[in-house]
KOLBA-583613 format. One line per 8 residues: number of its first residue (from 0); their letters; for each residue x, y, z negated of C-alpha. Coordinates in steps of 0.1 Angstrom, whole numbers, plus 2048, in hexadecimal, padded with zeros to 3 digits. Each point is the difference from the previous one (the first is absolute). Example, Ala and Ser with C-alpha at 12.3 -4.5 7.8 and 13.67 -1.06 7.14 Angstrom:
<romars>
0) as) 87B,7D3,7B2; 80E,822,807 .
</romars>
This chain:
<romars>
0) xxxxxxxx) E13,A87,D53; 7E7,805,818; 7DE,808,7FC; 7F4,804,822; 7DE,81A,802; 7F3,7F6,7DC; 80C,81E,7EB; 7EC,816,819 .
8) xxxxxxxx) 7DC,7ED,7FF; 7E3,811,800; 7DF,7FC,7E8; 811,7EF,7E5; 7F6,80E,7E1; 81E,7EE,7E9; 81A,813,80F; 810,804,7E0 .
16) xxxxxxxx) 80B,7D7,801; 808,802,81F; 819,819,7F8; 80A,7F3,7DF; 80D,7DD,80F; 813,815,81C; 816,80E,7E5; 800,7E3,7EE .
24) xxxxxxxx) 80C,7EB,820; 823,7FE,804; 813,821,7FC; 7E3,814,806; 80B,80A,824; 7EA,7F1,81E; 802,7FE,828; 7DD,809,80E .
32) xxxxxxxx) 7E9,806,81B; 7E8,81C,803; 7DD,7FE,80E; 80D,80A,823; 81D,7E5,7FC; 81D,817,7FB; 81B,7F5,7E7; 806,813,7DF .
40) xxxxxxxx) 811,7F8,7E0; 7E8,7FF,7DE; 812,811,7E5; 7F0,7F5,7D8; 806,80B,7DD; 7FF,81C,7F2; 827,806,7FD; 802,7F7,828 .
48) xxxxxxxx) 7E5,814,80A; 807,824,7EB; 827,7F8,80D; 7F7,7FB,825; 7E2,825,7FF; 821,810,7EB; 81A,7F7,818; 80F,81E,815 .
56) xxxxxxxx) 80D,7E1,817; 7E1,7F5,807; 7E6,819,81B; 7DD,800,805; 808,812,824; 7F6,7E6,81A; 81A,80F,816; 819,7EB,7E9 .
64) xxxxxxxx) 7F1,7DF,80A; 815,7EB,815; 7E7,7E6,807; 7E7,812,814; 7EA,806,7E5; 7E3,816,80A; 7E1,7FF,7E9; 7E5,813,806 .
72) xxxxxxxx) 807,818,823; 7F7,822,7F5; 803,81D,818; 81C,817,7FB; 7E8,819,7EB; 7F4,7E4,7E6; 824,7ED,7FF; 810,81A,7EB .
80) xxxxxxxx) 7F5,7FB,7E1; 814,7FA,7DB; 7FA,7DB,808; 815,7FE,821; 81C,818,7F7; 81E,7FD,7E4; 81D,814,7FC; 802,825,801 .
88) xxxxxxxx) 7E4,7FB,816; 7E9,7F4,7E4; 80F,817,7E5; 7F6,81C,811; 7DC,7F7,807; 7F9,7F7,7E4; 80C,820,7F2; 7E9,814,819 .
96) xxxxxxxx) 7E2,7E8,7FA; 805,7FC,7D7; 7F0,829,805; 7E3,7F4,7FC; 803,7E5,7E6; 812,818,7E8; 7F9,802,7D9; 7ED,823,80A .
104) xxxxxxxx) 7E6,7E8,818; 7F2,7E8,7E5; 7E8,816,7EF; 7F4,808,821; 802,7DC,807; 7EC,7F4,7E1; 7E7,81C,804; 7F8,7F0,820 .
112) xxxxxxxx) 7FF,7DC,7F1; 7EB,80A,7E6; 7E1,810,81A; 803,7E7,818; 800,7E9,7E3; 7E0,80E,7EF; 7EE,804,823; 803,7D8,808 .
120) xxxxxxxx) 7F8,7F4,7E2; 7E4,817,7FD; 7F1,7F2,823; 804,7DC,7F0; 7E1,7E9,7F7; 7F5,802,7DB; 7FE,7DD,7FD; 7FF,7DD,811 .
128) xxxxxxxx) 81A,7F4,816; 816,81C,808; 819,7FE,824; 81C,814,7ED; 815,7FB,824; 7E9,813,812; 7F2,815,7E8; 826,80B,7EC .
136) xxxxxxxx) 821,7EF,80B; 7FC,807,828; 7F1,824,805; 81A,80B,7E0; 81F,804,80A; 7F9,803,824; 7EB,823,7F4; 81A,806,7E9 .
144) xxxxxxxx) 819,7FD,819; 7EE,80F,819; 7FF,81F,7E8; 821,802,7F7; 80F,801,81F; 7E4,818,811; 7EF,7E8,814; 7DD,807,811 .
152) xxxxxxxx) 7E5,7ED,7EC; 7EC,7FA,81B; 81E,7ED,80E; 808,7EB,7E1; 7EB,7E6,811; 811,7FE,81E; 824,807,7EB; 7F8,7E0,7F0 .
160) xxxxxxxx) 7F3,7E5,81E; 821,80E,813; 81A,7F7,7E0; 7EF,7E2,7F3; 809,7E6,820; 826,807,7FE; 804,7EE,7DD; 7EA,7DC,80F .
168) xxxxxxxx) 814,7E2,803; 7FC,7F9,824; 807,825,808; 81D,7F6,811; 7EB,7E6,814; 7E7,81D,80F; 817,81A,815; 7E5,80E,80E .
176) xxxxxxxx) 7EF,809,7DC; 820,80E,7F2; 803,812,81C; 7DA,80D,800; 804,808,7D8; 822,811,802; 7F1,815,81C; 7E5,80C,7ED .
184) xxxxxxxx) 80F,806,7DE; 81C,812,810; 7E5,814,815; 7ED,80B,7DD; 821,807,7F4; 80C,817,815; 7DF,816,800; 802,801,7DD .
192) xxxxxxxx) 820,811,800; 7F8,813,81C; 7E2,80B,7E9; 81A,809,7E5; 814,814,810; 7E3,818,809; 7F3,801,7DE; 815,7F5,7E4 .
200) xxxxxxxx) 7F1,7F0,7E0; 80E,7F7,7E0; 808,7DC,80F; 818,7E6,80A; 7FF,80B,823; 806,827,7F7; 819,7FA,7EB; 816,7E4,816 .
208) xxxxxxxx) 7FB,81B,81D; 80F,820,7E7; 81E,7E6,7F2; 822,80A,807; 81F,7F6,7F0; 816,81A,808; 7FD,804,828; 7F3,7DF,802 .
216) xxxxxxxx) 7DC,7F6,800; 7EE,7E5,80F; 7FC,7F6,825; 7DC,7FB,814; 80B,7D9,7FE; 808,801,7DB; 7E6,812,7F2; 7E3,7EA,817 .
224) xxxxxxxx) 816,7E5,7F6; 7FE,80C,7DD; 7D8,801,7FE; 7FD,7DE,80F; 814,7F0,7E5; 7E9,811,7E7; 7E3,7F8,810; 80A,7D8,805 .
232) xxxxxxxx) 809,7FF,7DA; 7E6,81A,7F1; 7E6,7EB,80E; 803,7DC,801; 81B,7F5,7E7; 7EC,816,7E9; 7DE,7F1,805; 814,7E2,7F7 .
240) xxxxxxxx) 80D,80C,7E6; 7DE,80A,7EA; 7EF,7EA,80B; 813,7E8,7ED; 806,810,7E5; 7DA,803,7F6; 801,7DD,807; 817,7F7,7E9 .
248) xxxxxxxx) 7F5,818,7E5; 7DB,7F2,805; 80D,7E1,7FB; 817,7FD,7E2; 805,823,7F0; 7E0,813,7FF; 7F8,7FC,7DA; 826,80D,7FF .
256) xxxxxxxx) 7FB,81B,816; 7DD,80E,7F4; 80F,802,7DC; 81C,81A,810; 7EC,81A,817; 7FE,813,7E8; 82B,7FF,7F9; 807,809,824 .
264) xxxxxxxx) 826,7F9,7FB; 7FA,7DD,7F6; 7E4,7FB,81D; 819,810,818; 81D,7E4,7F3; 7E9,7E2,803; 7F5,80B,825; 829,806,805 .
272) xxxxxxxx) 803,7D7,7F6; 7E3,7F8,817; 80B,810,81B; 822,7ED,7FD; 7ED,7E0,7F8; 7EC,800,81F; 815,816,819; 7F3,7F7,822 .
280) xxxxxxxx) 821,803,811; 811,7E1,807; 81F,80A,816; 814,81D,7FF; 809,80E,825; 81A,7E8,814; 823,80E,7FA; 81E,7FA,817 .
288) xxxxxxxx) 825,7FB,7F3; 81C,81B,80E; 81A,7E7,7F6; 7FE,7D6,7F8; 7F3,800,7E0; 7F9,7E2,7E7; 7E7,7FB,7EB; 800,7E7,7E7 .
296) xxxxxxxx) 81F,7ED,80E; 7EB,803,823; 811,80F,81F; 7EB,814,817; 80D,811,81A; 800,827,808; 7E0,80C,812; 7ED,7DE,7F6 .
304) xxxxxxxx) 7DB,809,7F6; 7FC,7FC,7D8; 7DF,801,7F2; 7FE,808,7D4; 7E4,7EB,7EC; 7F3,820,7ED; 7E9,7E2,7F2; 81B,7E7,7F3 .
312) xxxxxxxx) 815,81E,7F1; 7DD,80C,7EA; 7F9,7DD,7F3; 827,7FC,7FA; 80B,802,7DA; 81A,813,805; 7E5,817,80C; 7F5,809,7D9 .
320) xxxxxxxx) 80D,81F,7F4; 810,80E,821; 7F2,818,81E; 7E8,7EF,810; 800,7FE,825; 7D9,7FD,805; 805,81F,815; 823,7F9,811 .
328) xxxxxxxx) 820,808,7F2; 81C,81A,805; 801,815,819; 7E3,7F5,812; 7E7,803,7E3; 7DE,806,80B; 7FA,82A,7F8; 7D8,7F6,7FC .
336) xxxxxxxx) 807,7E9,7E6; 7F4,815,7E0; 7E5,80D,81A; 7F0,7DA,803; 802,7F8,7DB; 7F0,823,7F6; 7E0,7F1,819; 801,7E0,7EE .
344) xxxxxxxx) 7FF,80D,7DD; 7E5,818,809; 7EC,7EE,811; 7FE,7E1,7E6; 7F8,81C,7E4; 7E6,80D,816; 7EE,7DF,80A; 803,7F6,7D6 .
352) xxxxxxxx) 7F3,820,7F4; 7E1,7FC,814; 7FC,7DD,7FB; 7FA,7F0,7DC; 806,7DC,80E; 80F,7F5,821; 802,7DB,809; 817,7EC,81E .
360) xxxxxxxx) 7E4,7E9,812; 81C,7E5,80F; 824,7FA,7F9; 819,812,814; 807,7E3,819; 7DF,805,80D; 805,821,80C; 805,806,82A .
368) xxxxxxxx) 826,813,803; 80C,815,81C; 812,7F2,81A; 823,807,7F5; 81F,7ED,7F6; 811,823,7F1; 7E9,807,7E6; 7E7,7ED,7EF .
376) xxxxxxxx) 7DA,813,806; 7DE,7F7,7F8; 7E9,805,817; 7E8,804,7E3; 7F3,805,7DF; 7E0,7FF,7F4; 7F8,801,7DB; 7DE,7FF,7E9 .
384) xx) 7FE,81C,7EE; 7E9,814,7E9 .
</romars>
């Protein structure tokens, strides 16, 4: 069936119908057009979706498209990242860049949560209407980020107005922007490392430059390749990311969740639902058969450009009880994943600790959202609280 552009429209806020009646049409398996008019295949339901991200047959390289498929057109230094690669390629970056994401990070990681936490929350009004975006979800994980991986914090600024164009809608539309943005994140990039390299930190950076695997280690192209995929994902899919969670916890589960910060396991589980409940993420990245494949009794052809609902396989049934793919599945599975839920769950105990009462002044649909068909953003939140 074809659905033309619809499945990618931007500032809709019930994406989760939309992406119900997809897999609910038919056999769950839809021809498509993106925004810039390319064709691509729409794959629903949670079986379909966690089969296609599990295949072996099926690559996220874009060298395996035989369609012409191009995407974004990232220089040679940002194009080879985990989300362009598969194979032994992919295995063994991901090998060199899990260094830093090891179980021997995340008290470093939480330690850095926790101050930047305390700081922003801290700097928030005491009372009256309160811009949480501004205030909380934005400057988080782009600090925490930023401190993670060793980046200048006099830079963070300029870190963030070069990342946050490449995830608009129309960025496809605006050569000249991309071109401008990937320019300039790739320039503050490069000088970071180059920073690194004279004086190591206990970072990101230091450590992806010290990984080896054997003789291996990474290349100049991987490992600049390697921050900018942190840096896209750190920053804006995270901002995403607690900002609706605090939304929804506002909304329906704050009684709930005030009776439990004091049983942190039991506060940390509820944000774990929420996060899965409101995942911002509504596609995973487009994949690209090595053979013809079928999917639900639907041929598509080798190299064809397939596109997974990460949306329609959450709200699926068959969903309950099983991994969920809110961050990707298999082999591809986003390595910042505990990293954005430990910011959500700190930063909603934060904001309830120093708030006795915190009210929503609209219903969600009234909220502006970013300009994005891949993930589903505010572009604010402002709450009264006291």
């Amino acid at each position: 069936m074809d659905l033309g552009q619809c499945p990618f429209a931007t500032g809709v806020h019930d994406l989760d119908a939309i992406h119900e009646r997809m897999r609910l049409r038919g056999n769950g398996v839809h021809s498509a057009e993106l925004p810039d008019g390319s064709p691509v295949w729409v794959v629903t339901g949670y079986r379909a979706v966690t089969g296609l991200l599990a295949d072996p047959n099926v690559s996220a390289a874009k060298a395996d498209s035989t369609t012409g498929f191009r995407g974004n057109r990232l220089p040679p230094a940002l194009d080879a990242n985990l989300l362009n690669v598969d194979g032994d390629t992919h295995r063994r970056l991901r090998r060199l860049g899990a260094a830093g994401f090891g179980p021997a990070q995340r008290h470093h990681q939480e330690q850095v949560v926790l101050g930047t936490v305390a700081d922003l929350v801290d700097r928030l009004p005491a009372a009256g209407l309160v811009d949480f975006m501004a205030g909380l979800c934005e400057p988080l994980p782009v600090r925490v980020t930023g401190t993670l991986l060793g980046l200048p914090d006099e830079q963070l600024d300029a870190f963030r107005d070069a990342s946050a164009p490449l995830l608009r809608a129309d960025a496809s539309h605006e050569p000249d922007m991309l071109s401008r943005s990937m320019a300039a994140l790739l320039a503050l990039i490069t000088a970071a490392i180059a920073g690194k390299r004279e004086r190591p930190g206990d970072d990101l950076l230091s450590a992806w430059i010290a990984a080896r695997d054997g003789a291996d280690r990474l290349t100049e192209d991987e490992l600049t390749s390697l921050a900018f995929i942190t840096v896209i994902g750190g920053f804006e899919n995270t901002i995403s990311l607690i900002a609706l969670v605090l939304d929804e916890l506002v909304r329906h589960h704050q009684p709930q969740a005030r009776e439990m910060l004091d049983r942190p396991v039991e506060f940390a589980e509820l944000i774990r639902r929420l996060v899965h409940t409101v995942a911002p993420m509504s596609f995973a990245v487009r994949r690209f058969p090595l053979t013809d494949i079928e999917i639900n009794g639907v041929p598509i052809p080798k190299g064809h450009t397939v596109i997974a609902s990460l949306r329609s396989a959450r709200l699926d049934p068959e969903a309950h009880g099983r991994p969920e793919p809110t961050f990707g599945h298999g082999r591809h599975y986003c390595l910042g994943a505990n990293l954005a839920e430990l910011q959500a769950r700190h930063a909603a105990q934060a904001v309830l600790r120093k708030y006795s009462t915190i009210e929503v002044i609209g219903p969600r649909d009234s909220y502006a959202l970013r300009d994005s068909w891949i993930t589903y953003a505010l572009a604010e939140l402002t709450l009264r609280a006291g």
